[in-house]
C-alpha positions in Angstrom: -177.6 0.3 -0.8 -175.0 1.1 -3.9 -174.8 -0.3 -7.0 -171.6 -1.9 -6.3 -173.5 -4.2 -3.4 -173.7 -8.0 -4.1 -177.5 -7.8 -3.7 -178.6 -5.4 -6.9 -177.9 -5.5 -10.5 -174.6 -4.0 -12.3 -175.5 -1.9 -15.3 -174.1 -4.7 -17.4 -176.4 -7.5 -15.9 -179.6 -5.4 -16.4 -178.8 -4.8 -20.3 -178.1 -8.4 -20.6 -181.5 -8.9 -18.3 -183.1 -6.3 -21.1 -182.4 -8.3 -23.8 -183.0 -11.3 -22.8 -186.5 -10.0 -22.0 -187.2 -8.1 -25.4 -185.9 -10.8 -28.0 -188.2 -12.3 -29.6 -186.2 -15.4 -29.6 -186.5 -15.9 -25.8 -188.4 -18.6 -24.5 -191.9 -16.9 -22.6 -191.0 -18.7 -19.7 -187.0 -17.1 -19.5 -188.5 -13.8 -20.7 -190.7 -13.7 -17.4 -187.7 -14.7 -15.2 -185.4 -12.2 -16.6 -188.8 -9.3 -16.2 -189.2 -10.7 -12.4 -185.2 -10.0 -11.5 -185.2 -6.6 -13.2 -188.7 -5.6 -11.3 -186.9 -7.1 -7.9 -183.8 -4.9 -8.6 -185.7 -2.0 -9.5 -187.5 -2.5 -6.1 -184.4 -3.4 -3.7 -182.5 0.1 -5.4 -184.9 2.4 -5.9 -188.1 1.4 -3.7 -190.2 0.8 -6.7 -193.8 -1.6 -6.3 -192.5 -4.9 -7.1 -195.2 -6.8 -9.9 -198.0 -7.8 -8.0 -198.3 -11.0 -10.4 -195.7 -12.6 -8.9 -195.3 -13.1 -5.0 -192.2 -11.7 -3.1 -190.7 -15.1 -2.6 -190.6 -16.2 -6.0 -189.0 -12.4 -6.9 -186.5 -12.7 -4.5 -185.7 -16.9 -5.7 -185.0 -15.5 -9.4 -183.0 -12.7 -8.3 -180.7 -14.8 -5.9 -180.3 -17.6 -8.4 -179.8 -15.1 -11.1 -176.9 -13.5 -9.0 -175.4 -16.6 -8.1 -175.4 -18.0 -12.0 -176.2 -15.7 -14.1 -178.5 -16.7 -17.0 -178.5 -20.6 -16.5 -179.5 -19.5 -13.5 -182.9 -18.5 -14.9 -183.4 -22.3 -16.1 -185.4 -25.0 -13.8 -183.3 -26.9 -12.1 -183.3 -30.5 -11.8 -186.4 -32.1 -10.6 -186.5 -34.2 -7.4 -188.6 -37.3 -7.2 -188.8 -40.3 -9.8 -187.7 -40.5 -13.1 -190.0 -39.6 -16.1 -192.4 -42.9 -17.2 -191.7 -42.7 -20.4 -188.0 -44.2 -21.0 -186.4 -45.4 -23.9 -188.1 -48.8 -24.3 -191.7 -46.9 -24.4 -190.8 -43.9 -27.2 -190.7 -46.2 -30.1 -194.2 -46.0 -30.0 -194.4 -42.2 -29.7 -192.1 -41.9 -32.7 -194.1 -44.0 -34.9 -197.1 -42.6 -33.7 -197.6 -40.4 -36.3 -197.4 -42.8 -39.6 -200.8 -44.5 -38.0 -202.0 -41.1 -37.2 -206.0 -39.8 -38.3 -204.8 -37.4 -40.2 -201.8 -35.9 -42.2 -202.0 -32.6 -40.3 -201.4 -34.4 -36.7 -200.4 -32.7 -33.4 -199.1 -33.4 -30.0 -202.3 -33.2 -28.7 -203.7 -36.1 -31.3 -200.3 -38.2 -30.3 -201.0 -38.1 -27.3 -204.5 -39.2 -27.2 -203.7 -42.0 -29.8 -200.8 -43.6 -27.7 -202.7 -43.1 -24.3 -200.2 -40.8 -22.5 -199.9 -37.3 -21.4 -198.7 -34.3 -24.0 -196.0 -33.7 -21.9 -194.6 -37.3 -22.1 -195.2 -36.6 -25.5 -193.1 -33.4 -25.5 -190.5 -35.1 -23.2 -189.9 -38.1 -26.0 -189.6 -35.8 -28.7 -186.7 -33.8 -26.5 -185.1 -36.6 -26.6 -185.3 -38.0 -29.7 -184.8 -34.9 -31.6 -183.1 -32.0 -29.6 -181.0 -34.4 -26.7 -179.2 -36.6 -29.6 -178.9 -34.2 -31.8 -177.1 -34.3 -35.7 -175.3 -31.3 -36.2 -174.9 -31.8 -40.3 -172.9 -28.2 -40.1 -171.8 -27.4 -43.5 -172.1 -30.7 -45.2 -175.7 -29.6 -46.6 -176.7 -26.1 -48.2 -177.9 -24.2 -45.6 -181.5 -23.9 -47.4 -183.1 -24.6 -51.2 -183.2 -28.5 -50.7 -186.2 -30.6 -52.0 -186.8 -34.3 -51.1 -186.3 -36.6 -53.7 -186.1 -40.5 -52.4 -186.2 -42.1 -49.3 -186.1 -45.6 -48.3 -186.2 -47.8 -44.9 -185.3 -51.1 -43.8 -183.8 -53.5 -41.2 -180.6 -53.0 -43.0 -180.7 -49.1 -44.0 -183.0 -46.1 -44.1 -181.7 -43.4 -46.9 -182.7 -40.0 -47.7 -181.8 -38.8 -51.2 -182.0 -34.8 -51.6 -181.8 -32.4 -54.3 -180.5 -28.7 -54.3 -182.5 -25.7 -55.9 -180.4 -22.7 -56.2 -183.2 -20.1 -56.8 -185.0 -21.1 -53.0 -182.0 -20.0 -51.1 -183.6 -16.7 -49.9 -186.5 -18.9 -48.8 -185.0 -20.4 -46.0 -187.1 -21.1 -43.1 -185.6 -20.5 -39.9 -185.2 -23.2 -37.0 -188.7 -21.9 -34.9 -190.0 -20.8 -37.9 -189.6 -25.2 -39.7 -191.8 -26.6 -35.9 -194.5 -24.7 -36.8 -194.6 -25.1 -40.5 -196.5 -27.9 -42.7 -192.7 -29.4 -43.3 -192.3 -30.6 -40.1 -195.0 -33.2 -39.6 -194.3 -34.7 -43.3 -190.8 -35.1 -42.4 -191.3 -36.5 -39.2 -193.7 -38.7 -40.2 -191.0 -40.0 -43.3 -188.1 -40.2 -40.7 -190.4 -42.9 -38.5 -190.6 -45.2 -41.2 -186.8 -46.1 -40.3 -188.5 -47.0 -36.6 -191.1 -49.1 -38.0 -189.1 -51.1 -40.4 -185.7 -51.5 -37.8 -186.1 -50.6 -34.5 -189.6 -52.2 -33.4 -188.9 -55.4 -34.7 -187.1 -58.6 -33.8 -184.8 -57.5 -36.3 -183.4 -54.8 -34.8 -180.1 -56.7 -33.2 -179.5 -58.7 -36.0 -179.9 -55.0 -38.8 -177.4 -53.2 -36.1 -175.1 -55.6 -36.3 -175.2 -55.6 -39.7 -174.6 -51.8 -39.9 -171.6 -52.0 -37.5 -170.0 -54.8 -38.5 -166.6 -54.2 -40.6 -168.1 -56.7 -43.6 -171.6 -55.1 -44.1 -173.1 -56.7 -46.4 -175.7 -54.5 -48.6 -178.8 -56.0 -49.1 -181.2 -56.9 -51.9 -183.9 -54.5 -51.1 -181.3 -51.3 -50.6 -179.6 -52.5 -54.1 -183.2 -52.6 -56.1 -183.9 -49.4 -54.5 -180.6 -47.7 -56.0 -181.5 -49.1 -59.2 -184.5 -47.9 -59.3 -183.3 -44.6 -58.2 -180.9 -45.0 -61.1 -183.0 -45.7 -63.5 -185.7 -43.1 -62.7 -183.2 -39.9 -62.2 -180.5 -41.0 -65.0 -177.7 -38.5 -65.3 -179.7 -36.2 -62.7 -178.9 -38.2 -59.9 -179.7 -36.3 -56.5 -177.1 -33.6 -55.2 -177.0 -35.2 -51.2 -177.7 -38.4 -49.8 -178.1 -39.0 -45.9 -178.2 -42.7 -45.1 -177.3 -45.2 -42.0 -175.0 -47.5 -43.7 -171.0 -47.2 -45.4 -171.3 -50.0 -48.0 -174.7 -48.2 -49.3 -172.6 -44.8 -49.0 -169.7 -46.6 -50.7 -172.2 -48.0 -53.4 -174.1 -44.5 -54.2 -170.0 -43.1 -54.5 -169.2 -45.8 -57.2 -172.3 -44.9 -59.2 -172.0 -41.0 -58.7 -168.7 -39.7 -57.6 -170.1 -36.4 -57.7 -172.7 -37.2 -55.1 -172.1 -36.0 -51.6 -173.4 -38.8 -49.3 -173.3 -38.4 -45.5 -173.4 -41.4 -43.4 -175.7 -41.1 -39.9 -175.3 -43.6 -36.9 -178.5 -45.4 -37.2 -179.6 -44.6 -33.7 -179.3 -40.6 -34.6 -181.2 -40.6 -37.7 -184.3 -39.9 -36.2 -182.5 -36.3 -34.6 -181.3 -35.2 -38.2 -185.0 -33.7 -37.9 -183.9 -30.3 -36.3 -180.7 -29.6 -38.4 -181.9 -31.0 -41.7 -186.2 -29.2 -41.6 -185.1 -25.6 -41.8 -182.7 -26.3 -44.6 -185.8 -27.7 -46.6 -187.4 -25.2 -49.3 -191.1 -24.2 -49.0 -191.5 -25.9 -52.6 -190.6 -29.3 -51.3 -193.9 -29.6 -49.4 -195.7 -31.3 -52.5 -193.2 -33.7 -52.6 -192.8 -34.1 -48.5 -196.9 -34.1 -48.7 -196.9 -37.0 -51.0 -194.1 -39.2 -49.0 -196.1 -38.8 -46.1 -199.2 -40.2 -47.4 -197.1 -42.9 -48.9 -195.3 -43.8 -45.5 -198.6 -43.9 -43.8 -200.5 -46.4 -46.4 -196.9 -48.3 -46.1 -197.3 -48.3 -42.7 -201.1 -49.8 -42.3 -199.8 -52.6 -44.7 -196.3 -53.1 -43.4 -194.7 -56.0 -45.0 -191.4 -55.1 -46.6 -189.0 -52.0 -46.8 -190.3 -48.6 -47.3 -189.8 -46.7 -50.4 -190.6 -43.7 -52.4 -189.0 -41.9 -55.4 -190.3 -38.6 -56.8 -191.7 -38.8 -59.3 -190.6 -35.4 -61.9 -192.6 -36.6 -65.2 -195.8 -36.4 -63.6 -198.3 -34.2 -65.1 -199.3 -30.6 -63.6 -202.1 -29.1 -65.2 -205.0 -29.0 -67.7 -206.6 -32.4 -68.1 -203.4 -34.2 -66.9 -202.8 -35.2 -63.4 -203.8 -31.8 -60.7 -201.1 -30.5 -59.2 -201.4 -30.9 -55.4 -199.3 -27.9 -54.0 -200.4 -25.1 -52.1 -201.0 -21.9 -54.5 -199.4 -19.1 -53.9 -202.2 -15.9 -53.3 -201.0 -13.2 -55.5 -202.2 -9.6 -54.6 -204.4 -9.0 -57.5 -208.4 -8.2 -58.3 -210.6 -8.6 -56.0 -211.9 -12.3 -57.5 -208.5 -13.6 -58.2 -207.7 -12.9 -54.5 -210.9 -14.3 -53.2 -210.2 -17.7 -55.6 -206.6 -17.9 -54.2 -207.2 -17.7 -50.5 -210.7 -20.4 -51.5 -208.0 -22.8 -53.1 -204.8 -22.3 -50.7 -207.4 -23.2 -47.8 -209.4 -25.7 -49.2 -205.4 -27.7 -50.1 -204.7 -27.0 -46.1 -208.3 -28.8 -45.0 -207.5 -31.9 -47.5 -203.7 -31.9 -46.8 -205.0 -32.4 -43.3 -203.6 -29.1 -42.3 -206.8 -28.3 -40.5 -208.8 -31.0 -38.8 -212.5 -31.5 -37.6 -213.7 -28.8 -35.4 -211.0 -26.3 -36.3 -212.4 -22.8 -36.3 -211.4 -20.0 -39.8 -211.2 -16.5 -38.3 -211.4 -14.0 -41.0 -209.0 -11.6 -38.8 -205.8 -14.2 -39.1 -206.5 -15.5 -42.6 -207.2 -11.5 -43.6 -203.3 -11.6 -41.9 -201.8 -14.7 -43.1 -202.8 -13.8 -47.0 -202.3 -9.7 -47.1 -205.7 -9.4 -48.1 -208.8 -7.8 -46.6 -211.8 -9.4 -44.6 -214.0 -8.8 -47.3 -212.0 -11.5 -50.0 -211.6 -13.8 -47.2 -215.2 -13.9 -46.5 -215.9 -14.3 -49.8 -213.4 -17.3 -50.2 -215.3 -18.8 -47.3 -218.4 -18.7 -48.6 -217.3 -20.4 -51.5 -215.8 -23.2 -49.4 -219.2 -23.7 -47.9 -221.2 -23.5 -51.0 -219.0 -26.5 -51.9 -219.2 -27.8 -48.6 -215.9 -28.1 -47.3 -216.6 -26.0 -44.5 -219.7 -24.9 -42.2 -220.9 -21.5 -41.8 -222.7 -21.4 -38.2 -224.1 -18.6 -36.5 -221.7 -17.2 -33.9 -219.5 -19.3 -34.6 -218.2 -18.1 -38.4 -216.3 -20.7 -40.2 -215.5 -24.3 -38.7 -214.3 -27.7 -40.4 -217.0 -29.7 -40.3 -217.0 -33.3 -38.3 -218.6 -35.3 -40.6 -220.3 -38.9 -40.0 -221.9 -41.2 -41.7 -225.1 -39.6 -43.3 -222.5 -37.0 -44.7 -220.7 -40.1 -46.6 -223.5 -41.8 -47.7 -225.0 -38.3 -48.9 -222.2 -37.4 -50.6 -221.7 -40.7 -52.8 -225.6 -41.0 -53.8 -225.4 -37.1 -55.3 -222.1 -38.3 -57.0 -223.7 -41.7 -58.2 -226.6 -40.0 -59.8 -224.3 -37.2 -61.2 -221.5 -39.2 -62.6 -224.4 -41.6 -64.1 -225.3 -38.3 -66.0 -221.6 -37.7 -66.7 -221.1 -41.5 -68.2 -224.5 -41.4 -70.1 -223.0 -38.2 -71.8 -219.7 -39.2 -72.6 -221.2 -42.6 -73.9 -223.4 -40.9 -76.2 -221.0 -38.2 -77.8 -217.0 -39.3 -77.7 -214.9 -37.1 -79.1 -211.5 -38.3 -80.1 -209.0 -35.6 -78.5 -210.9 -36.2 -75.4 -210.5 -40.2 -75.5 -207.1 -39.3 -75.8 -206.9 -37.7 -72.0 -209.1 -40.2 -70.6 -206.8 -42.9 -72.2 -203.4 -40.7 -70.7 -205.7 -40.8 -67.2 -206.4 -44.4 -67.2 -202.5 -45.1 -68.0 -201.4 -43.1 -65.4 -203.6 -44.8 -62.8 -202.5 -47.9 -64.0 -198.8 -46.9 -63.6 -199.6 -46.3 -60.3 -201.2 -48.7 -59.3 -198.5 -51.1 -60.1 -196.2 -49.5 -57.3 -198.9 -50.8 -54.6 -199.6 -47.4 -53.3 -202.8 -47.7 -53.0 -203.5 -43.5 -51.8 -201.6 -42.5 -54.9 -204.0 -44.9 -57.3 -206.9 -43.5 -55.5 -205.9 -40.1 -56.3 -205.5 -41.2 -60.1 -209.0 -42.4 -59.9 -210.5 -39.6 -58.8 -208.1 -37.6 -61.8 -210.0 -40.0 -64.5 -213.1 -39.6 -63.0 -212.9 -36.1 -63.3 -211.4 -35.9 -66.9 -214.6 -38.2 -67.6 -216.4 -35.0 -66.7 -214.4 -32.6 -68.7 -214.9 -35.0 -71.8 -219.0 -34.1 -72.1 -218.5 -30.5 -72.6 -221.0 -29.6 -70.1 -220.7 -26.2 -68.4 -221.9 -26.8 -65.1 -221.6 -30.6 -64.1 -218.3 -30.6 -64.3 -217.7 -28.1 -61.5 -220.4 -29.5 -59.5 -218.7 -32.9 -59.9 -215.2 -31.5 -58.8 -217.1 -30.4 -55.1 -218.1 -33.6 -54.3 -214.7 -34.4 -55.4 -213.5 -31.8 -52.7 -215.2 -33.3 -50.4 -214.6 -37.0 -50.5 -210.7 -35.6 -50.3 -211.9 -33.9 -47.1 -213.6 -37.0 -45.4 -210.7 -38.5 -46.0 -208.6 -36.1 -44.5 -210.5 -35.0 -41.7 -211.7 -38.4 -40.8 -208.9 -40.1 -41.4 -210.0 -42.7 -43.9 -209.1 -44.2 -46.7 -210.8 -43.5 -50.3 -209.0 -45.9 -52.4 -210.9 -49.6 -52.1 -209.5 -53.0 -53.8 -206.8 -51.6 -56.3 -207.5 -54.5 -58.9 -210.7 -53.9 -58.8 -210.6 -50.3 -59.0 -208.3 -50.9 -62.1 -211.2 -53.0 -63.6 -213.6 -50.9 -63.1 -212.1 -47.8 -64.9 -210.6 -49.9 -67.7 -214.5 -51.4 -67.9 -215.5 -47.7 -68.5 -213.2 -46.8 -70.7 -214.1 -49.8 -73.0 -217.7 -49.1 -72.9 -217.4 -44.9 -73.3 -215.7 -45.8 -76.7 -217.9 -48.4 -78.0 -220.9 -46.2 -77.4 -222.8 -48.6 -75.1 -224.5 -46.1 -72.3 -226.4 -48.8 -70.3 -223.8 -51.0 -69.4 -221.6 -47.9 -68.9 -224.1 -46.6 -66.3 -224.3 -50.1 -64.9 -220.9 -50.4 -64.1 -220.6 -46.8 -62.6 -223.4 -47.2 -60.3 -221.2 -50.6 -59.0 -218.1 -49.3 -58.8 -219.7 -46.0 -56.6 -221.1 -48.7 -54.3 -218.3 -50.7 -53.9 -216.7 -47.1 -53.2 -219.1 -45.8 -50.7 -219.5 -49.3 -48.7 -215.4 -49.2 -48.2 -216.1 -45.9 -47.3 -218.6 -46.1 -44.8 -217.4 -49.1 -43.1 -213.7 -47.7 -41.9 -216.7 -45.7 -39.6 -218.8 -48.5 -39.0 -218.5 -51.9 -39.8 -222.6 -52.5 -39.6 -223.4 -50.1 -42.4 -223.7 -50.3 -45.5 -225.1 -49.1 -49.0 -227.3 -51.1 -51.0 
């Protein structure tokens, strides 16, 4: 036969074939299709083997379609049989899935499991949601360098509010490159809140309405949360704003004119996911990180709108509040690589990044950080040592599952160690370092007066380690921070929650302060040794209701 026959490849077809095979952007599945027809022309033109890993049938049912429609051709066609079981009145659920999920970090796999259907159905929901209705924003957002700064949900409106950073432009993260970054989940998770608070309740006909109708009224709760916004940026207002509803566009105009404010039909704001993640900069996954917590303890204690406003004042470093983003890891010395790679991975494990049971291979982390097995294996080993990992024989490193007896361990070594640490601070104040323990306990307080109940936790945690700074020791201190690390790891991994009664956690430090500056160790101790048992028995009992510490 001749190249000009109906039944082998023109020279144009097999380079279009070629590529679609090589690029790197090609789907596996299309890249096999397009290597099957090539293989079947080579054998029907030149009496080459055909690829024994594929059955002459199948060859020749690529190659015909592939004639017949050219590269669509290559795509499955429409499945006989009954419809898919998961419709539209059963993906709520999937959606919202992840603000009830175990863990920050969680997957398809973990959805799945946790609303009792396949991955697939999983997959197939997700298709629709995010890729079938689909919000091209084109070029009414930068197409990278923007950092999340409010967001807010309701029955009446959800809003996003979203800054611009210049200097991240060359940062941009492609489209593949967003559905397998850390971004993803945290914005996914932030988008559901709009579900939760609209769609799955009996308010849903009544807040559409509302949204549609030509005299929309604006609500209450979306007014307080533009003051607030207001109030907290100033004259620094954000650069974009994405919400659901024209009087709250009309509203956010009035107040900023300069403001660009794109309104989204309600029942597409969940797809904004696919056009609006790549255009996020890498440094907004601190503040992404600490939505997502916040949506999620909103979401275990839904009883009202959804909100959250970054928060720019807060305190970075030194013996303020600890920065939670993921350090860079500079290509330096030999230690300062080893610390980097120790701190970027113990941030992914309590970010929730990596969960129970996960395996560290020094060959991809020697990858992923330009750096050599040697520094990686030392930054594991540190990571054990502080017993945030497991180093097992065969095995190498794995995220530990822990139970129980881990808990309970951990809290009676941090009892008996923070009774040392209060003893000592007791004994010998000094007056600068009142100062940050004072700054700690206000910030906590702060907090705690939004009703975010992770956030004060965190805060807690901050005093109680400034508390340890504050006695000068050398070594408690760092010994202190691990079990630190490692209560933000149960929490993490296990998916539990740290922070028990908020008023009483507010007590309880304010208790300590008071006694730490009027000298009086005993009742100091007394009260630490109380608040560590109320601690571990909240603790312990989001595990197993029967157990307890005494």
């Amino acid at each position: 036969m001749t190249r000009g026959q109906q039944d082998v490849l023109s020279p144009t077809q097999i380079r279009a074939l070629q590529q679609l095979a090589d690029s790197r952007h090609t789907p596996p599945y299309l890249a096999r299709r397009a290597e099957v027809v090539l293989d079947e022309d080579r054998a029907r033109s030149a009496g080459a083997a055909r690829d024994a890993g594929v059955s002459r049938q199948t060859a020749r049912k690529w190659f015909q379609r592939y004639l017949e429609m050219g590269a669509p051709g290559l795509e499955d066609a429409p499945r006989l049989g009954r419809p898919p079981a998961t419709q539209d009145r059963a993906a709520d659920p999937i959606v919202v899935a992840p603000l009830f999920a175990d863990s920050p970090g969680w997957t398809s796999r973990s959805i799945a499991a946790a609303t009792n259907c396949t991955q697939s159905a999983v997959a197939r929901v997700w298709k629709r949601t995010f890729d079938d209705q689909r919000m091209a924003l084109g070029g009414s957002l930068p197409t990278s360098g923007l950092g999340l700064q409010a967001c807010f949900s309701s029955p009446e409106c959800s809003v996003l509010m979203l800054h611009f950073e210049p200097s991240t432009r060359s940062e941009r993260i492609s489209g593949a490159g967003f559905m397998r970054s850390a971004l993803r989940p945290a914005l996914q998770t932030v988008l559901a809140t709009d579900v939760l608070a609209s769609r799955a309740t009996q308010r849903r006909a009544t807040a559409l309405r509302m949204v549609h109708s030509r005299k929309e009224p604006t609500s209450s709760e979306v007014d307080a949360f533009i003051l607030e916004c207001t109030a907290r940026f100033g004259d620094t207002m954000p650069d974009y704003t994405l919400c659901t509803s024209k009087s709250t566009a009309k509203l956010l105009h009035d107040i900023d004119p300069a403001m660009s404010v794109i309104v989204i039909d309600r029942e597409r704001w969940q797809s904004v996911l696919l056009d609006l993640g790549p255009r996020m900069s890498p440094g907004s996954r601190e503040a992404l990180s600490t939505a997502q917590h916040r949506a999620m303890e909103w979401a275990r204690t839904h009883g009202g709108p959804f909100m959250w406003i970054h928060d720019a004042s807060a305190p970075s470093a030194g013996l303020e509040r600890r920065k939670t983003s993921r350090p860079p890891i500079p290509l330096a010395s030999s230690e300062l690589v080893a610390d980097s790679i120790l701190s970027a991975l113990q941030h992914d494990i309590i970010a929730g990044r990596l969960g129970g049971g996960d395996r560290l291979t020094e060959t991809y982390l020697a990858r992923s950080a330009h750096a050599s097995r040697g520094h990686v294996r030392d930054a594991l080993r540190g990571l054990a040592s502080r017993g945030i990992i497991e180093l097992q024989p065969n095995r190498g490193a794995v995220v530990p599952r822990p139970g129980v007896d881990d808990v309970i361990e951990t809290y009676a070594a941090r009892r008996a160690l923070g009774a040392l640490i209060v003893r000592r601070a007791a004994e010998s104040p000094v007056p600068d370092h009142l100062q940050h323990l004072e700054k700690a306990l206000s910030n906590m307080l702060e907090t705690a007066q939004t009703g975010d109940a992770w956030a004060t936790g965190e805060d807690d945690l901050r005093f109680q380690e400034v508390m340890a700074e504050m006695t000068g020791m050398k070594r408690v201190p760092t010994m202190f921070s691990s079990l630190t690390s490692q209560l933000r790891m149960f929490v993490a991994v296990l998916g539990l929650r740290y922070a028990y009664s908020v008023p009483n956690m507010c007590q309880d430090d304010i208790a300590l302060l008071r006694l730490i500056t009027d000298r009086n160790g005993p009742d100091a101790v007394s009260r630490w040794n109380s608040k560590m048992k109320d601690a571990a028995n909240y603790m312990i009992q989001q595990l197993d209701p029967n157990a307890h510490v005494r």
